[in-house]
N, C-alpha and C positions, 0 to 999 in steps of 0.2 A: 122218097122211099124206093125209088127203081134207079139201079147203077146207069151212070149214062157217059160217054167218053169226055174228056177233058179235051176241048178244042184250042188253038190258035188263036180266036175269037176269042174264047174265054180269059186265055190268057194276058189279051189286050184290053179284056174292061177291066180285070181286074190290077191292072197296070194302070190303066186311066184313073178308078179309082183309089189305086192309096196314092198317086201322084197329086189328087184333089187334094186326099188327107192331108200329107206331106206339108201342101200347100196351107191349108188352113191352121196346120200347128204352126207352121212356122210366121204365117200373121197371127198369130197368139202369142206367142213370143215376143214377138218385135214390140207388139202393143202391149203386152206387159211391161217390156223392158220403156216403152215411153212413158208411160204412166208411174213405173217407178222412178225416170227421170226426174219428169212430170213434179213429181210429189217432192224429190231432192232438191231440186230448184226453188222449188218453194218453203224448204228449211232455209237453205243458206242464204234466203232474199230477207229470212228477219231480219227486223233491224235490232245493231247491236247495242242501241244504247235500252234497249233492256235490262232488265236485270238478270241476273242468269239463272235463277228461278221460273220467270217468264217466260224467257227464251227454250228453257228444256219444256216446260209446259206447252207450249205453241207447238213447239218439235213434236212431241207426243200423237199430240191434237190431231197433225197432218198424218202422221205417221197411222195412227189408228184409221183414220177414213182412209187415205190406201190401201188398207190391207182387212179392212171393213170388219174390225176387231172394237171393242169400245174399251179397252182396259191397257192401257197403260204407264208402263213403272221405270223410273230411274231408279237401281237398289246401290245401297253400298253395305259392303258385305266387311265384317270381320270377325275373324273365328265361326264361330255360330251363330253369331246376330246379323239378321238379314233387317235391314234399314228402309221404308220407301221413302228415297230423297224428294221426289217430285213423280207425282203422279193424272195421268184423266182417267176417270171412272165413272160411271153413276153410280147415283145416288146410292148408300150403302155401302159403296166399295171401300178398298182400304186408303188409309189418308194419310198427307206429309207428316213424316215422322213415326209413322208405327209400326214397330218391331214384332219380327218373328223369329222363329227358332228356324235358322237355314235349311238342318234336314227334314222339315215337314213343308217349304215352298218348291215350284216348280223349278224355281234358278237352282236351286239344288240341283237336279237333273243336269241342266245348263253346266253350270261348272265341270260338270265329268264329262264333259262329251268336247271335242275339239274345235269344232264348228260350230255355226250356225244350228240348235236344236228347232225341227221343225214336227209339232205331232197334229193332225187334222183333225183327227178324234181319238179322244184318250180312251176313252172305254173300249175300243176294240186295236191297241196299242200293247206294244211289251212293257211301257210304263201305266198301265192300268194300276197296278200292285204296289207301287208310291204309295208313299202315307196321304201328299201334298195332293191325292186326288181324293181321298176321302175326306183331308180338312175344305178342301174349295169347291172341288167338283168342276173343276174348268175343264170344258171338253177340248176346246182349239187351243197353241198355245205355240208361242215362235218368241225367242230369245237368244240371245248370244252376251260374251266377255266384255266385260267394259276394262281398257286397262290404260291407266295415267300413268304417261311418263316410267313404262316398259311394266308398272304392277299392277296388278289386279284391283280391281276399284270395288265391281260389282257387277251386276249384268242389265242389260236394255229388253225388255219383255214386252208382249202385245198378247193380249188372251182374249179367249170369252167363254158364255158357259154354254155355247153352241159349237156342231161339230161344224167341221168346212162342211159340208153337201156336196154342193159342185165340180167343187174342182182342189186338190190340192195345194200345199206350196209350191209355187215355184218356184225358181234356178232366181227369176227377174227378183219376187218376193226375198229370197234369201239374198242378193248382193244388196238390196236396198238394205236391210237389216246391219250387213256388213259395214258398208259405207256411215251409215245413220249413225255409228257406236262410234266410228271414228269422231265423227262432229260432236256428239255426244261430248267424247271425251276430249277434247278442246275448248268446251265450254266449261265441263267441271274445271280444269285444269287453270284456266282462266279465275272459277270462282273461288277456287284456293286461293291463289295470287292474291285475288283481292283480298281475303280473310285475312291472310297472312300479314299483309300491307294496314289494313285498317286495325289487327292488335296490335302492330308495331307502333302505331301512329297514337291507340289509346296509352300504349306503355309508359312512350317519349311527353306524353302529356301530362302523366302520374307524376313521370321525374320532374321534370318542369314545374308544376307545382309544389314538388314537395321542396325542392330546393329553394322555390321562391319562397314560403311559405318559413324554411328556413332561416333565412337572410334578414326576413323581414319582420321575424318573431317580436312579438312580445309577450308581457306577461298575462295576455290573455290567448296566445295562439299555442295549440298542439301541433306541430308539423307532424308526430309520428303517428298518432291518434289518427288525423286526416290520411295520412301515408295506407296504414292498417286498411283502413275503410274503402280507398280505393283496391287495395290490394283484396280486399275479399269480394269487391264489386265484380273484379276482373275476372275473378276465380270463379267463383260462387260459391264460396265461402260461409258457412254461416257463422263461424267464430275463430280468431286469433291471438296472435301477439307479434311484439317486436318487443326484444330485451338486450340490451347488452351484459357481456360478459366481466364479470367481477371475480375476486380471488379474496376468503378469507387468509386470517395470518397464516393460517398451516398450510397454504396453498391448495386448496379444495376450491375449484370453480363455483360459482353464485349464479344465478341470474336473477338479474334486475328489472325489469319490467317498465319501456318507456313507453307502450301503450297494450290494453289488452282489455277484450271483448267483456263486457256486462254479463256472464252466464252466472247470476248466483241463483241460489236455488232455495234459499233461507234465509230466515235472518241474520245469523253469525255469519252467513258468506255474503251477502248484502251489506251487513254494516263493515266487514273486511276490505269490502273493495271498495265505499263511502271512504274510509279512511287512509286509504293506501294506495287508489288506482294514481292520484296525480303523481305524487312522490314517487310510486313505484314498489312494486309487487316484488319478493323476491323466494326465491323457487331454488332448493338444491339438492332436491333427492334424487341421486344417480340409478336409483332401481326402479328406473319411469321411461315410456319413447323418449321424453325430450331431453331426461338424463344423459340418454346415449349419446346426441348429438352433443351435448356439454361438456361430457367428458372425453368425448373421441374425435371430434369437432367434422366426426362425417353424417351424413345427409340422414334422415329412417324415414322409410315411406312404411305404412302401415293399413291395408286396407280391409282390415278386422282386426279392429284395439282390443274386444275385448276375448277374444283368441288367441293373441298373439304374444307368445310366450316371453317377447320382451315387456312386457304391460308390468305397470305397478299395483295397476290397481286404482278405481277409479270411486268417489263417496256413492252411499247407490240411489243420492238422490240428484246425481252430478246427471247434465242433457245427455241424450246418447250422442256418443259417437262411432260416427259408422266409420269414418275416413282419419288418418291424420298423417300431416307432412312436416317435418322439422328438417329446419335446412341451416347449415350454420353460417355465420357471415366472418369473412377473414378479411384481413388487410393486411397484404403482405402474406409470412406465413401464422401470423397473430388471428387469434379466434377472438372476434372484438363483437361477435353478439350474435343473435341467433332469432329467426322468421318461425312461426309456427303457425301452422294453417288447420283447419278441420273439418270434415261434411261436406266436401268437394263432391257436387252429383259424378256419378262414375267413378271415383276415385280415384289415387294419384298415381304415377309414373314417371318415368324417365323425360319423358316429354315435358312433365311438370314442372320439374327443376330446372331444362333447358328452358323452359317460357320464363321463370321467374326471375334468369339467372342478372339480367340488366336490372330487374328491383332490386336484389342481394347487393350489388356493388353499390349503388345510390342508398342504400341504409346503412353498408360499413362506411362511406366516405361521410355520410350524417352521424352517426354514433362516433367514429375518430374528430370530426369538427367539435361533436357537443363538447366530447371530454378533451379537448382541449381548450377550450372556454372555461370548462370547469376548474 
């Protein structure tokens, strides 16, 4: 309270002092940055023959106790559905595989922001006013991009519903984060690979058997029947067919029916398919989805039948359907039969047809063999 002169002296302790400072931040530092080592070393020493479920789960694990967080998330993100691939949480928290709507979670935020997002306490934060703090209430929360093979995957998160106290992010906490998403994303990338590899491997299996199944017919074997069945196993499917393409005399396309799914719903469609599924079912009204592909011999994905202004029209005691895919099979530039799928969970796409496209060719080379037997 009494003005007093600034000395020489004074200005040598207070030189001594922030030179301590100096000193003791910058062993904070250091010791962060070994502990975030620390803790990377210790991802990258899992062993790989884990499975990659495990391996991002263990990631996590480690990753949370570094940074003394108990929550988190491998998300994969498309359009608006936020995905948690692999997760650690207690008890309660959210669990593999359950979806939210992108603009109410924190990775929301994450995505707009270029970096590493780091917030300590939300509540006294510019993202207070997020919807994604009123659905969770997580106060701590540190995130960044996951991206495979240069796109966007989804984001690496670590939360809790405490504020930091202490001590902020750091510089150390944020490259650990950085680093962590690369590895991250060399393990999804990896677990793709294998997806990819292991439908490849179930595909060549279907062909395999149905060819052999072919070869080896008799008159108690359905190769196409068993064909269908795999084909909706693969898909998830809950109903189809395989038909090949006929022509009455006036030249109007047919289809024929060499196998197709039990959906009756009555007795008249009950005792119709009793009598008709072996021989074969046959189908020609062009003002139907699967009309389209018959008469124009190009692909209709439809994922609202009964919306969708190419529809016929369906009995209103027929199963619903939510999905349907009619894809047609050629040989050569000949329309020699056509795949029809239905109630695919998700429903169908481009990507649908690209997966099916090695069944299509294995049912035209079976449909061109049968009617050449014939």
């Amino acid at each position: 309270t009494v003005a007093r002169e600034w000395t020489d002296e004074d200005s040598a302790s207070l030189r001594d002092l922030a030179d301590v400072v100096e000193v003791e931040l910058r062993q904070a530092r250091v010791e962060d940055q070994q502990r975030a080592l620390l803790a990377l070393t210790a991802v990258t020493a899992l062993s790989q023959e884990l499975e990659p479920r495990d391996l991002l789960r263990s990631a996590l694990s480690i990753g949370g106790t570094y940074l003394n967080l108990p929550i988190g998330i491998v998300s994969r993100i498309e359009g608006d559905d936020y995905e948690v691939v692999v997760q650690v949480s207690p008890d309660g928290g959210p669990h593999d595989g359950q979806h939210f709507v992108l603009g109410k979670t924190y990775c929301h935020m994450t995505l707009n922001s270029e970096d590493v997002l780091a917030i300590s306490s939300m509540k006294g934060s510019e993202y207070a006013g997020h919807p994604c703090y009123e659905e969770f209430g997580l106060e701590s929360y540190i995130g960044v991009a996951i991206n495979v093979d240069g796109e966007r995957y989804g984001t690496l998160s670590f939360s809790s519903p405490e504020p930091r106290v202490l001590r902020d992010f750091s510089e150390a906490d944020k490259d650990f984060l950085r680093l962590l998403s690369r590895w991250v994303a060399t393990i999804l990338r990896r677990w793709q690979l294998d997806l990819i590899l292991r439908e490849q491997q179930r595909i060549a299996e279907v062909i395999t058997r149905a060819q052999s199944m072919f070869i080896q017919r008799d008159a108690e074997s359905h190769p196409f029947e068993a064909l269908l069945e795999d084909i909706l196993e693969l898909t998830g499917c809950e109903f189809g067919f395989i038909g090949d393409v006929r022509y009455r005399p006036s030249g109007a396309p047919f289809l024929k029916t060499q196998a197709i799914t039990n959906i009756a719903w009555n007795d008249d469609t009950r005792r119709l398919y009793a009598e008709n599924a072996q021989s074969g079912m046959e189908f020609d009204n062009p003002n139907t989805l699967f009309g389209i592909t018959l008469t124009s011999g190009e692909p209709v994905i439809s994922n609202d039948p009964y919306t969708d202004p190419r529809r016929g029209g369906l009995p209103r005691e027929h199963p619903p359907m939510v999905s349907y895919l009619g894809l047609p099979i050629h040989r050569g530039d000949r329309l020699v039969g056509m795949l029809g799928l239905a109630n695919r969970p998700g429903g169908f796409d481009q990507e649908s047809i690209d997966y099916l496209e090695p069944l299509c060719v294995t049912i035209g080379q079976l449909l061109d063999a049968a009617s050449t037997i014939i």
